[in-house]
PDB file with SEQRES, HELIX, SHEET and CRYST1 records, atoms N, CA, C and O in Angstrom:
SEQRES   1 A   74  UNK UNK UNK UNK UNK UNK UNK UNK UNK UNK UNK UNK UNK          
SEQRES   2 A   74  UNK UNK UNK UNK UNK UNK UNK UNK UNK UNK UNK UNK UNK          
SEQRES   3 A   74  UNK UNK UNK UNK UNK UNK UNK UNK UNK UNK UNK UNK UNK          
SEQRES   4 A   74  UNK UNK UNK UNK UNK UNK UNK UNK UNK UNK UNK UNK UNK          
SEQRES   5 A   74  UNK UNK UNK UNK UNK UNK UNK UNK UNK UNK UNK UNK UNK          
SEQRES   6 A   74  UNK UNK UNK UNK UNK UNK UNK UNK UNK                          
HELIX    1 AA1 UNK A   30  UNK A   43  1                                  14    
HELIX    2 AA2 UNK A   59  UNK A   61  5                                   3    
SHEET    1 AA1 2 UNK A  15  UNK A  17  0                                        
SHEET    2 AA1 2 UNK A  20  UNK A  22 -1                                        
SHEET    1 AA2 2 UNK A  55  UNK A  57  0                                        
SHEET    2 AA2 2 UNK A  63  UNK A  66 -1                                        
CRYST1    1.000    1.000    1.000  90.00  90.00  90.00 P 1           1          
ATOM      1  N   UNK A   1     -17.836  -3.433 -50.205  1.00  0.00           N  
ATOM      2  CA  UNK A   1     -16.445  -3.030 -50.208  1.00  0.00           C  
ATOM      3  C   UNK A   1     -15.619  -4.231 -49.764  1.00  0.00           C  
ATOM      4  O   UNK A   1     -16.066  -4.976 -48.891  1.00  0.00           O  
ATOM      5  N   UNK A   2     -14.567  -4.425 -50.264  1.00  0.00           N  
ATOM      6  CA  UNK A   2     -13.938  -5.387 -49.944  1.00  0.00           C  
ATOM      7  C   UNK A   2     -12.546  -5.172 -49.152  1.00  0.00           C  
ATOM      8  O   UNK A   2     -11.836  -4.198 -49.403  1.00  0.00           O  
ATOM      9  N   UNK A   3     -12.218  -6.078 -48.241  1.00  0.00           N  
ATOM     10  CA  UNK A   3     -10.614  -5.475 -47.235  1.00  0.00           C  
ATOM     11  C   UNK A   3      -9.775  -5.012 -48.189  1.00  0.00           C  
ATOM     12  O   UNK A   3      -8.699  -4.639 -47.720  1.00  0.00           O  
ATOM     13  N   UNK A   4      -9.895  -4.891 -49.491  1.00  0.00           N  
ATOM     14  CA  UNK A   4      -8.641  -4.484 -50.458  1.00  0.00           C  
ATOM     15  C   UNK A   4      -8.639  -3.561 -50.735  1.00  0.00           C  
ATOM     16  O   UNK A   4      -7.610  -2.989 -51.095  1.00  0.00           O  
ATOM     17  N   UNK A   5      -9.793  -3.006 -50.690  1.00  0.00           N  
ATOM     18  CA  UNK A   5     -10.151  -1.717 -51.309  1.00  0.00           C  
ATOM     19  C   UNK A   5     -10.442  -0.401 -50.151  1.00  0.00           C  
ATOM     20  O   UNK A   5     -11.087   0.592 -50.488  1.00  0.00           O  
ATOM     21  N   UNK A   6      -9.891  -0.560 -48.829  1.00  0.00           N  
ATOM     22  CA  UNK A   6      -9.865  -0.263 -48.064  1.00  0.00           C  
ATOM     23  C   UNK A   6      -8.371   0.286 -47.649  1.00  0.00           C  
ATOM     24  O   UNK A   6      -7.308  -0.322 -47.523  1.00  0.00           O  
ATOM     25  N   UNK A   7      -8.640   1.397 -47.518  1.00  0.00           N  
ATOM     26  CA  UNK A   7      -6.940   2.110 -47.367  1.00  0.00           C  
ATOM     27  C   UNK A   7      -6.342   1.256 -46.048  1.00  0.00           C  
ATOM     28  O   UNK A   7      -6.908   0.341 -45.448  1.00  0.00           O  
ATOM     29  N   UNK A   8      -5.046   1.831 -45.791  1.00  0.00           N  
ATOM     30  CA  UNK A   8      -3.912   1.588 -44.415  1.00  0.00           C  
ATOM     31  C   UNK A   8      -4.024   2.993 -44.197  1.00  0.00           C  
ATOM     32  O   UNK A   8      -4.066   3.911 -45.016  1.00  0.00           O  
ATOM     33  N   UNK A   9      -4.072   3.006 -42.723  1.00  0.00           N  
ATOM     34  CA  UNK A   9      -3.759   4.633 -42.174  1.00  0.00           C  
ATOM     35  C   UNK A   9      -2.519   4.003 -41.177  1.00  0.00           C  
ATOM     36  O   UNK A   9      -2.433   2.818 -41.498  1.00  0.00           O  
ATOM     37  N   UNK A  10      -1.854   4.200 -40.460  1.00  0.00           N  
ATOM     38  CA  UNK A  10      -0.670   3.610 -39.972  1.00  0.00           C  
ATOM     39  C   UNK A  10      -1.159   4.354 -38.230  1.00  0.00           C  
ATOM     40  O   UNK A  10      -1.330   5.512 -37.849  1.00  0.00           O  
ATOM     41  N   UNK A  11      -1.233   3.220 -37.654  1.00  0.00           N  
ATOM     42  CA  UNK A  11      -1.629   3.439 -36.258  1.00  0.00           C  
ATOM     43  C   UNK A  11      -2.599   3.022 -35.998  1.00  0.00           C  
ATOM     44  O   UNK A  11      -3.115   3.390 -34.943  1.00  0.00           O  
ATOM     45  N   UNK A  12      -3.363   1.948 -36.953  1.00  0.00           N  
ATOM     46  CA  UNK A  12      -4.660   1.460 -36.866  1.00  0.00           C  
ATOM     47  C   UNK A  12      -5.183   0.838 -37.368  1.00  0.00           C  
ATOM     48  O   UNK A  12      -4.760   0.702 -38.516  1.00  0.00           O  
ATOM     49  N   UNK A  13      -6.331   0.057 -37.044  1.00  0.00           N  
ATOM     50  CA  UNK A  13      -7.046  -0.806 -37.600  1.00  0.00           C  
ATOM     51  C   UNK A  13      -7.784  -0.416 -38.300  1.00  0.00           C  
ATOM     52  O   UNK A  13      -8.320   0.630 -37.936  1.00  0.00           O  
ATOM     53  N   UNK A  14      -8.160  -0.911 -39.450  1.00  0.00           N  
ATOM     54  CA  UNK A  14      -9.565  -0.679 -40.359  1.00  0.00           C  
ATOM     55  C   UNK A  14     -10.566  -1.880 -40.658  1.00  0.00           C  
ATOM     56  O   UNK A  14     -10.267  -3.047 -40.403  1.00  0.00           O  
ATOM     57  N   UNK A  15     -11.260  -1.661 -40.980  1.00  0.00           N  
ATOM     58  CA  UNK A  15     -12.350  -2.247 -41.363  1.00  0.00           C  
ATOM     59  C   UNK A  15     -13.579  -1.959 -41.951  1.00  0.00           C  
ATOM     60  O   UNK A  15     -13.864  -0.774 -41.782  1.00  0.00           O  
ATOM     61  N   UNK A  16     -14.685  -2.781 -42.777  1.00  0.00           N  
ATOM     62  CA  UNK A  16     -15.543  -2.163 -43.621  1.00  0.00           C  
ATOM     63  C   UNK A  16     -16.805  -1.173 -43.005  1.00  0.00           C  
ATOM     64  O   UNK A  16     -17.278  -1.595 -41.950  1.00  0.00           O  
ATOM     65  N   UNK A  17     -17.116  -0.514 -43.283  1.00  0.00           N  
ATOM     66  CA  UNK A  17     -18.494  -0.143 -42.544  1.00  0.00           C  
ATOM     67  C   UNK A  17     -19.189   0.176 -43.193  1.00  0.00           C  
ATOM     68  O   UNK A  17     -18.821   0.276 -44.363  1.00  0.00           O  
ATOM     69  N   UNK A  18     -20.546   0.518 -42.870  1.00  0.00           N  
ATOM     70  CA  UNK A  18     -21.999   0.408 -43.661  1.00  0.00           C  
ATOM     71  C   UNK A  18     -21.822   1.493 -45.087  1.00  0.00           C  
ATOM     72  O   UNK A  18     -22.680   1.518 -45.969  1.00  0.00           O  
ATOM     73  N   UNK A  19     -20.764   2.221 -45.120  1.00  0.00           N  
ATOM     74  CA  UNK A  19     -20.820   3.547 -45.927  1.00  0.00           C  
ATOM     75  C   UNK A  19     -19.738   3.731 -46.217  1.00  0.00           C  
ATOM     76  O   UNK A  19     -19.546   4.653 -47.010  1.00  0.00           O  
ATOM     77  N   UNK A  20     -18.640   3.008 -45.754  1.00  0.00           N  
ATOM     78  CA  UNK A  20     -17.057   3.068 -46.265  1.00  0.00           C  
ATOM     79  C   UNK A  20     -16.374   2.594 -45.007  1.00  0.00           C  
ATOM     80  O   UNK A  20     -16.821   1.614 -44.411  1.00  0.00           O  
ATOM     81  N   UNK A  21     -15.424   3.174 -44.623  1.00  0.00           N  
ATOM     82  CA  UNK A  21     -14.898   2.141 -43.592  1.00  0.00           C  
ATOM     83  C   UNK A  21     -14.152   2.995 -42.285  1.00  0.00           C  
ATOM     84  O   UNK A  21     -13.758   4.160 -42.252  1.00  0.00           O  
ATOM     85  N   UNK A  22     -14.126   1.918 -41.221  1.00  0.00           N  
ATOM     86  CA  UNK A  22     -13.840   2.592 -40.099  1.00  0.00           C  
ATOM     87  C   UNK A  22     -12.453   2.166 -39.362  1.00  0.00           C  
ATOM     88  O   UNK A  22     -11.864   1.133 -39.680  1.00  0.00           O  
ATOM     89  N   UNK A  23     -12.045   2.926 -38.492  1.00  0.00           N  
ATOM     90  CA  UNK A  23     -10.952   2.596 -38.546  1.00  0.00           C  
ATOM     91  C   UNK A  23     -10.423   2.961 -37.208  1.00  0.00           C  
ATOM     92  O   UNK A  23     -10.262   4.182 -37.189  1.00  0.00           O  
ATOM     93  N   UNK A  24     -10.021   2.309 -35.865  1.00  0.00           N  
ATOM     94  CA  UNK A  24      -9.741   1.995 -34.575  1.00  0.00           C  
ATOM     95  C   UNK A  24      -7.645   2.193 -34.124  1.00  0.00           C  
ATOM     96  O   UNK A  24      -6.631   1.836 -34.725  1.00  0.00           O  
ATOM     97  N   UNK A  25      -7.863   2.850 -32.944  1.00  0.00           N  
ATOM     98  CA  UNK A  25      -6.512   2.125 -32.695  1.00  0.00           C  
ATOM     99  C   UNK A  25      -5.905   1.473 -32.502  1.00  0.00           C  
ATOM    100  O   UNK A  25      -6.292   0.825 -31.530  1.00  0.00           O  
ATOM    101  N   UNK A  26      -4.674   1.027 -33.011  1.00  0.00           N  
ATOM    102  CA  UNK A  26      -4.039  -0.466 -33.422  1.00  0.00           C  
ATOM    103  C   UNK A  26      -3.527  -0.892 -31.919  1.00  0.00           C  
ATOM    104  O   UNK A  26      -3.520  -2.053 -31.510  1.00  0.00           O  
ATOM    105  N   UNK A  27      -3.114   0.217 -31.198  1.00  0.00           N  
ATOM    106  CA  UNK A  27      -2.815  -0.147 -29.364  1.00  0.00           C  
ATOM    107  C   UNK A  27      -3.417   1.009 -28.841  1.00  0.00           C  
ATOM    108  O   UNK A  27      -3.492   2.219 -29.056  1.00  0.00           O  
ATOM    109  N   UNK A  28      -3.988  -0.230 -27.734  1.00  0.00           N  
ATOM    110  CA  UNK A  28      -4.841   0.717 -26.517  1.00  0.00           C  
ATOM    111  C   UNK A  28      -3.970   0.861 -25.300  1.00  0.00           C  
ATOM    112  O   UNK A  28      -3.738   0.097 -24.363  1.00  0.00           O  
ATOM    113  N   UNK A  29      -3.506   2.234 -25.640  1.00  0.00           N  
ATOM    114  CA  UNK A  29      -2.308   2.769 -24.883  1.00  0.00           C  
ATOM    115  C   UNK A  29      -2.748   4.427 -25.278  1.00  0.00           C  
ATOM    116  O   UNK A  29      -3.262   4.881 -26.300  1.00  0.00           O  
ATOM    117  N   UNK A  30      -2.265   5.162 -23.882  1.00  0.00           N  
ATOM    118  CA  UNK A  30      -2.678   6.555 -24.408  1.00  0.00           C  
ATOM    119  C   UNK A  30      -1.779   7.181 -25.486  1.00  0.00           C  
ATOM    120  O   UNK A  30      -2.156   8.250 -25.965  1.00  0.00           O  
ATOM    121  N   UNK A  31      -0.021   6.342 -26.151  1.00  0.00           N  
ATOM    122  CA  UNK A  31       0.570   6.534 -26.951  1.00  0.00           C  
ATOM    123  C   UNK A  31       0.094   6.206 -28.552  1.00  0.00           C  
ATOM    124  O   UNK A  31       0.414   6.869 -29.539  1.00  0.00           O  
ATOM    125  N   UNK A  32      -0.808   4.929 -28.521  1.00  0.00           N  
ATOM    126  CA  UNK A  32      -1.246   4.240 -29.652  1.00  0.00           C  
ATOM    127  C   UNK A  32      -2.744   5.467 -29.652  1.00  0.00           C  
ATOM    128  O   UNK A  32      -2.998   6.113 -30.668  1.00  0.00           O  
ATOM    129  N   UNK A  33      -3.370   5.569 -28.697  1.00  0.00           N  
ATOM    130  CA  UNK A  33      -4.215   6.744 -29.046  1.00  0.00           C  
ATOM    131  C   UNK A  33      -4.315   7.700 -29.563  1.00  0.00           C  
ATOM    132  O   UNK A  33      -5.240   8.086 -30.279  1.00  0.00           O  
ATOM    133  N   UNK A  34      -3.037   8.398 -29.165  1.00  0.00           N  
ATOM    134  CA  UNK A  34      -2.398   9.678 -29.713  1.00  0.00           C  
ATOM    135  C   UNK A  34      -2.085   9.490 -30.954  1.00  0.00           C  
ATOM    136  O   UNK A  34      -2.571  10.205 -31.829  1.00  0.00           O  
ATOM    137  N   UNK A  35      -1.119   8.376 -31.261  1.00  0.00           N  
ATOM    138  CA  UNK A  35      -0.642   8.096 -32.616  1.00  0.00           C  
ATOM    139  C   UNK A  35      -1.749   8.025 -33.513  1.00  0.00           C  
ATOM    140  O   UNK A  35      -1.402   8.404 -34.632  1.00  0.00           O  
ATOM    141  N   UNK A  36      -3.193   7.617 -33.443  1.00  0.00           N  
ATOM    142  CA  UNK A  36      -3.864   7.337 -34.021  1.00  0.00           C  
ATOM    143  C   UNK A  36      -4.785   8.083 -34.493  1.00  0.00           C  
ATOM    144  O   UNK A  36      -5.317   7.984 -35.599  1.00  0.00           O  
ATOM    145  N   UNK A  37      -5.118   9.294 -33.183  1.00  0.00           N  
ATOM    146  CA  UNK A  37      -5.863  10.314 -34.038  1.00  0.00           C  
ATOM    147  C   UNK A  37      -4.861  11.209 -34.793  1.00  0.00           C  
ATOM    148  O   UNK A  37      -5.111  11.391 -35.985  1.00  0.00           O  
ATOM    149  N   UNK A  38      -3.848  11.750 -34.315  1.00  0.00           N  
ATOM    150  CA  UNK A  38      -2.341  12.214 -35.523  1.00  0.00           C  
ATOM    151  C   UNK A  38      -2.909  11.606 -36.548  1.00  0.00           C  
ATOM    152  O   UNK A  38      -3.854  12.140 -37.129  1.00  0.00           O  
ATOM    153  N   UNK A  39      -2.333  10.182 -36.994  1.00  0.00           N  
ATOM    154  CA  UNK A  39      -2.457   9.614 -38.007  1.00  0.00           C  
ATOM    155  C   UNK A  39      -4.111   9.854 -39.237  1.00  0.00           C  
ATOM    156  O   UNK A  39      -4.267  10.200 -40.408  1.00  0.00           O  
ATOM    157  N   UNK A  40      -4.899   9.488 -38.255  1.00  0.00           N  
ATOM    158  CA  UNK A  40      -6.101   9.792 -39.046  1.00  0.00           C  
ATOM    159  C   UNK A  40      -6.543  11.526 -39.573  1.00  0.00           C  
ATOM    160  O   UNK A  40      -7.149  11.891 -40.580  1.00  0.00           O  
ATOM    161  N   UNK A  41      -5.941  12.355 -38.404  1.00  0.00           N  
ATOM    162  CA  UNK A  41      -5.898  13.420 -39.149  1.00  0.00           C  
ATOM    163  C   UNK A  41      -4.651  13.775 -40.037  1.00  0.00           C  
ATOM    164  O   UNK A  41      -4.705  14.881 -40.577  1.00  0.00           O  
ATOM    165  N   UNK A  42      -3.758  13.162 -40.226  1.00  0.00           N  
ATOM    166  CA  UNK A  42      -2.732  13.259 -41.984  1.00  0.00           C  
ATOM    167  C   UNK A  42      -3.710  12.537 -42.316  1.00  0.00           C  
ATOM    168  O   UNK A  42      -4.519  13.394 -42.671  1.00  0.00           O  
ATOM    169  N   UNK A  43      -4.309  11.349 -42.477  1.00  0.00           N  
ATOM    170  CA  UNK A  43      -4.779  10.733 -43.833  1.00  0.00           C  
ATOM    171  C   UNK A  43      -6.215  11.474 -44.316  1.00  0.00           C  
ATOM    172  O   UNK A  43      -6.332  11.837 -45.487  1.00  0.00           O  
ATOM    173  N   UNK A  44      -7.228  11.662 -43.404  1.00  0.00           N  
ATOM    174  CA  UNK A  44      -8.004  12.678 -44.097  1.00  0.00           C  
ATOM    175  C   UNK A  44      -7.427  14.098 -44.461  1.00  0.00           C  
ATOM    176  O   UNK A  44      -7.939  14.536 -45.491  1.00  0.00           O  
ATOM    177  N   UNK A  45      -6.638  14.805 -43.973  1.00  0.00           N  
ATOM    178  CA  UNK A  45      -5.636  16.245 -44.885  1.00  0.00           C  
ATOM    179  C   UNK A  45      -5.320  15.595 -46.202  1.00  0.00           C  
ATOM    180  O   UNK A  45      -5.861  16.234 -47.104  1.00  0.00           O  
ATOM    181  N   UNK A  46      -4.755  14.728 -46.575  1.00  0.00           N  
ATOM    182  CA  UNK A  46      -4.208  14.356 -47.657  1.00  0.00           C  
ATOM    183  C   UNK A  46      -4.952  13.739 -48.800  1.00  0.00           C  
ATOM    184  O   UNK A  46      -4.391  13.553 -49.880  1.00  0.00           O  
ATOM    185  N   UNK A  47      -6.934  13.229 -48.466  1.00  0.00           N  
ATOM    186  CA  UNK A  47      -7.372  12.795 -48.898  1.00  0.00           C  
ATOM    187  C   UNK A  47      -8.200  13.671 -50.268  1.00  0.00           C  
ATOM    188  O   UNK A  47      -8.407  14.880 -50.364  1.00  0.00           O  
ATOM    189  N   UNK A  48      -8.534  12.632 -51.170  1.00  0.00           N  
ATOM    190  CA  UNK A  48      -9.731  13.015 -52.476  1.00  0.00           C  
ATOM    191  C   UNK A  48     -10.783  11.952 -52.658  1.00  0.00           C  
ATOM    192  O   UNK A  48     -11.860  12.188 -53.206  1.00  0.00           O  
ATOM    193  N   UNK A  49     -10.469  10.877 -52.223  1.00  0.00           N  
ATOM    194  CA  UNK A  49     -11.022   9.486 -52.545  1.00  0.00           C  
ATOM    195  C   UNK A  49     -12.318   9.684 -50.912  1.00  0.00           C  
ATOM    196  O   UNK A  49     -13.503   9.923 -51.146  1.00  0.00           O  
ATOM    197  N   UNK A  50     -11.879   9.555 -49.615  1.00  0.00           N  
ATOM    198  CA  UNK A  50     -12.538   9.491 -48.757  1.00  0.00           C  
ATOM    199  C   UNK A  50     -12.551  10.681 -48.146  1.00  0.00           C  
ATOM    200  O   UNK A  50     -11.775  11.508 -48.624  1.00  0.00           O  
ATOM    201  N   UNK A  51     -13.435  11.137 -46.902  1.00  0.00           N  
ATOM    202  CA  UNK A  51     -13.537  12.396 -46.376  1.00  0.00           C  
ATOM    203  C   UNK A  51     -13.747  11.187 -44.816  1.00  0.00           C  
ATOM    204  O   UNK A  51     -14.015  10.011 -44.569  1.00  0.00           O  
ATOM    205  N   UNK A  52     -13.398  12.503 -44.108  1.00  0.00           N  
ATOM    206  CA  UNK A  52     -13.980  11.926 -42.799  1.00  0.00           C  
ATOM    207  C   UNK A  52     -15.278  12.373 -42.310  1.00  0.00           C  
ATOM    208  O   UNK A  52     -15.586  13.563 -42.380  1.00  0.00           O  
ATOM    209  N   UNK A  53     -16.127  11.413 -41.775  1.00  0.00           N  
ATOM    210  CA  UNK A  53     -17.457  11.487 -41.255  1.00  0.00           C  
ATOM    211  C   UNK A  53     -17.473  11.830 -39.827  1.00  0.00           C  
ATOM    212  O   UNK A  53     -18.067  12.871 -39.545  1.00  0.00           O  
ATOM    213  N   UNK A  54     -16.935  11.158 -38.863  1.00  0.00           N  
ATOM    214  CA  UNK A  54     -17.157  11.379 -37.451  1.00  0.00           C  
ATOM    215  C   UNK A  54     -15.794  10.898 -36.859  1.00  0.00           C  
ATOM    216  O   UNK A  54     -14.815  10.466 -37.468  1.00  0.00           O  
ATOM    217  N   UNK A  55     -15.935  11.038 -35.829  1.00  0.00           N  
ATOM    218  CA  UNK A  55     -15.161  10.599 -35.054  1.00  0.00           C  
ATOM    219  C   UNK A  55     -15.621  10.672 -33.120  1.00  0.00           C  
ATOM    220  O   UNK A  55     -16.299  11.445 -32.444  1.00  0.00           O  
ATOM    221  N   UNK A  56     -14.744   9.306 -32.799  1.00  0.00           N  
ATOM    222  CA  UNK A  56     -15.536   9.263 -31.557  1.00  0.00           C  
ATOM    223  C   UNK A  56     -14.756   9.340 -30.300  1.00  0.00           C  
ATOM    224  O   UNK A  56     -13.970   8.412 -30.111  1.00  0.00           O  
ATOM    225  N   UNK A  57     -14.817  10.152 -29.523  1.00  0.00           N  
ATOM    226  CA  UNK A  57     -13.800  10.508 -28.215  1.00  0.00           C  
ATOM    227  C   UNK A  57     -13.726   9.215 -27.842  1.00  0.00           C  
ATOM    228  O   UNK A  57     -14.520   8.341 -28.191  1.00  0.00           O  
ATOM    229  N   UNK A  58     -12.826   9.080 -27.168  1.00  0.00           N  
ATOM    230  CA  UNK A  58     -12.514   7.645 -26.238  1.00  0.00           C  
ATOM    231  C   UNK A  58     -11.805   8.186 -25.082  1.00  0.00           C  
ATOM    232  O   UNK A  58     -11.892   9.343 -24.670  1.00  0.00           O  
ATOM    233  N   UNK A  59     -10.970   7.079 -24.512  1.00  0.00           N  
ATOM    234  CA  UNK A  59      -9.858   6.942 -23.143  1.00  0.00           C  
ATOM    235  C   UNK A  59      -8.626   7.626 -23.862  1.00  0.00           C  
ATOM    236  O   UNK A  59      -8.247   7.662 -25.033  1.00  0.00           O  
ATOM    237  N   UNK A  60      -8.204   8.104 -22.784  1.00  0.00           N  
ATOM    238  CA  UNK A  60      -6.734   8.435 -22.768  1.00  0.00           C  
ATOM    239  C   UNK A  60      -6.803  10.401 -23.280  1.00  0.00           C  
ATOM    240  O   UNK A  60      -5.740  10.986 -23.486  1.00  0.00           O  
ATOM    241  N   UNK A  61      -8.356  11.259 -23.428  1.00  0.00           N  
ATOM    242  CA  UNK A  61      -8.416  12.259 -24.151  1.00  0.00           C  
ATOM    243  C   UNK A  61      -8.331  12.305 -25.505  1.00  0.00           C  
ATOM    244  O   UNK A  61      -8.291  13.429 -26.005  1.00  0.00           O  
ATOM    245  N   UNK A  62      -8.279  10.991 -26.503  1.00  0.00           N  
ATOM    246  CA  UNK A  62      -7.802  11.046 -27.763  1.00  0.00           C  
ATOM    247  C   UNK A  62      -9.157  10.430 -28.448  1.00  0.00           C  
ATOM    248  O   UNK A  62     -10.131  10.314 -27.704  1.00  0.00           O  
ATOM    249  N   UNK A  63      -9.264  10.094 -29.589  1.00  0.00           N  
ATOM    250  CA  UNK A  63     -10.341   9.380 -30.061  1.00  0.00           C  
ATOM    251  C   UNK A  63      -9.757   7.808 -30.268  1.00  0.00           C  
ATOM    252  O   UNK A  63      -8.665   7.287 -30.493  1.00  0.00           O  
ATOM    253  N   UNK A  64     -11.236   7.345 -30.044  1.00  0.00           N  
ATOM    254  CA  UNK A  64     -11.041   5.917 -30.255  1.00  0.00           C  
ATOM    255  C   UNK A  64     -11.621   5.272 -31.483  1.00  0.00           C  
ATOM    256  O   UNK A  64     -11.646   4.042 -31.526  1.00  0.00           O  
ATOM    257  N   UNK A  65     -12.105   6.004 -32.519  1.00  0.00           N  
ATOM    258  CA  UNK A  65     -12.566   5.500 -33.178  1.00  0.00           C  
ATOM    259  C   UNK A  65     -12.747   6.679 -34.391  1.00  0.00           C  
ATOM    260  O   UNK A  65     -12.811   7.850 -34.015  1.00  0.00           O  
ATOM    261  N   UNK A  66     -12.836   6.354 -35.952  1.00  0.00           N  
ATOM    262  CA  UNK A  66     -13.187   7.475 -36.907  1.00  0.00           C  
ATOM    263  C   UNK A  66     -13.937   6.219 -38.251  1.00  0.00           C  
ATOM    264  O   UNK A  66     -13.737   5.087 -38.694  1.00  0.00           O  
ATOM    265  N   UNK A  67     -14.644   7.115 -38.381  1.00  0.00           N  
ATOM    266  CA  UNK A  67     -15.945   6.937 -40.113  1.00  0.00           C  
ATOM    267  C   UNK A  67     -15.099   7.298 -41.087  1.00  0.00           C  
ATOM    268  O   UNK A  67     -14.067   7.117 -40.440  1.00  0.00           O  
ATOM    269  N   UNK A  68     -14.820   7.570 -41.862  1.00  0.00           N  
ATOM    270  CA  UNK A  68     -14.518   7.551 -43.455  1.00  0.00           C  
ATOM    271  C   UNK A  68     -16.079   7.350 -43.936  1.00  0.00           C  
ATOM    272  O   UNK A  68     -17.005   7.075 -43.174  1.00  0.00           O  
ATOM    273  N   UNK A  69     -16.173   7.529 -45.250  1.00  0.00           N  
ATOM    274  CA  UNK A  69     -17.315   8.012 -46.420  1.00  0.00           C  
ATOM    275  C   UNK A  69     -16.808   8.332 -47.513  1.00  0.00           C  
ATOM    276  O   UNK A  69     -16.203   9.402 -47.441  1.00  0.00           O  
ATOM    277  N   UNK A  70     -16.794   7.707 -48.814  1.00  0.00           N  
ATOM    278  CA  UNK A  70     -16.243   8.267 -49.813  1.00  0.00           C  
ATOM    279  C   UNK A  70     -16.389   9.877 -50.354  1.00  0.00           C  
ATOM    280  O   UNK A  70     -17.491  10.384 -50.143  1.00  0.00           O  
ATOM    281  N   UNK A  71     -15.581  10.546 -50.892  1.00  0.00           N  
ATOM    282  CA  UNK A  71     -15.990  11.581 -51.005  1.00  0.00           C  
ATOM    283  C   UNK A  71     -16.644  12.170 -52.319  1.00  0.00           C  
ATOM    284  O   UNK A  71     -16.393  11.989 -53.510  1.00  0.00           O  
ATOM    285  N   UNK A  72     -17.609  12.971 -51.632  1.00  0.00           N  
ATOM    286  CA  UNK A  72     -18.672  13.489 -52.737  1.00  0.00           C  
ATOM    287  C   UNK A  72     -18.054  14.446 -53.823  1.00  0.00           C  
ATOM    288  O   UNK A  72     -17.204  15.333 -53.745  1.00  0.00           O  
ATOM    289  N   UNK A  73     -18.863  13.893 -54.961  1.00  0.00           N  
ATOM    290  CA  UNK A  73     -17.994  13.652 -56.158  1.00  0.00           C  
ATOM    291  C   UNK A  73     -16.880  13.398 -56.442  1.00  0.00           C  
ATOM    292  O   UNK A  73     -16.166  14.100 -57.157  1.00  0.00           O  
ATOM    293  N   UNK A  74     -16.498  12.109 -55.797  1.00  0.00           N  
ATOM    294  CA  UNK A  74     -15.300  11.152 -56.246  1.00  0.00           C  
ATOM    295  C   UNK A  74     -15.877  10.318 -56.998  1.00  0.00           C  
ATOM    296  O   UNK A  74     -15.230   9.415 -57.529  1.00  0.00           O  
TER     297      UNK A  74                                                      
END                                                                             
């Protein structure tokens, strides 16, 4: 996969991962936290292309981290 082909979720970082790509908060702040799992849950609601795989609690009560996986039969 290449960084291009890799969506923007807004509140965060992405990057490639072994199975599609993962994607972090852009500030480590319990506001950028918040913003970020919000954000990742609109972009998987809205999705056909990727699904979400996991996601991983962090600081602040929010998650610090989420999987993407393309989605089956896309």
């Amino acid at each position: 996969m290449h960084m291009a082909d890799i969506p923007t979720i807004f509140h965060a970082v992405t990057e490639p991962a072994a199975r599609g790509f993962a994607a972090q908060p852009a500030r480590n702040t319990p506001d950028g936290h918040a913003a970020f799992q919000q954000a990742v849950q609109d972009f998987a609601g809205s999705q056909l292309e990727w699904e979400l795989l996991v996601t991983h609690p962090g600081r602040y009560g929010q998650w610090d981290a989420a999987i993407f996986v393309p989605a089956t039969g896309a």
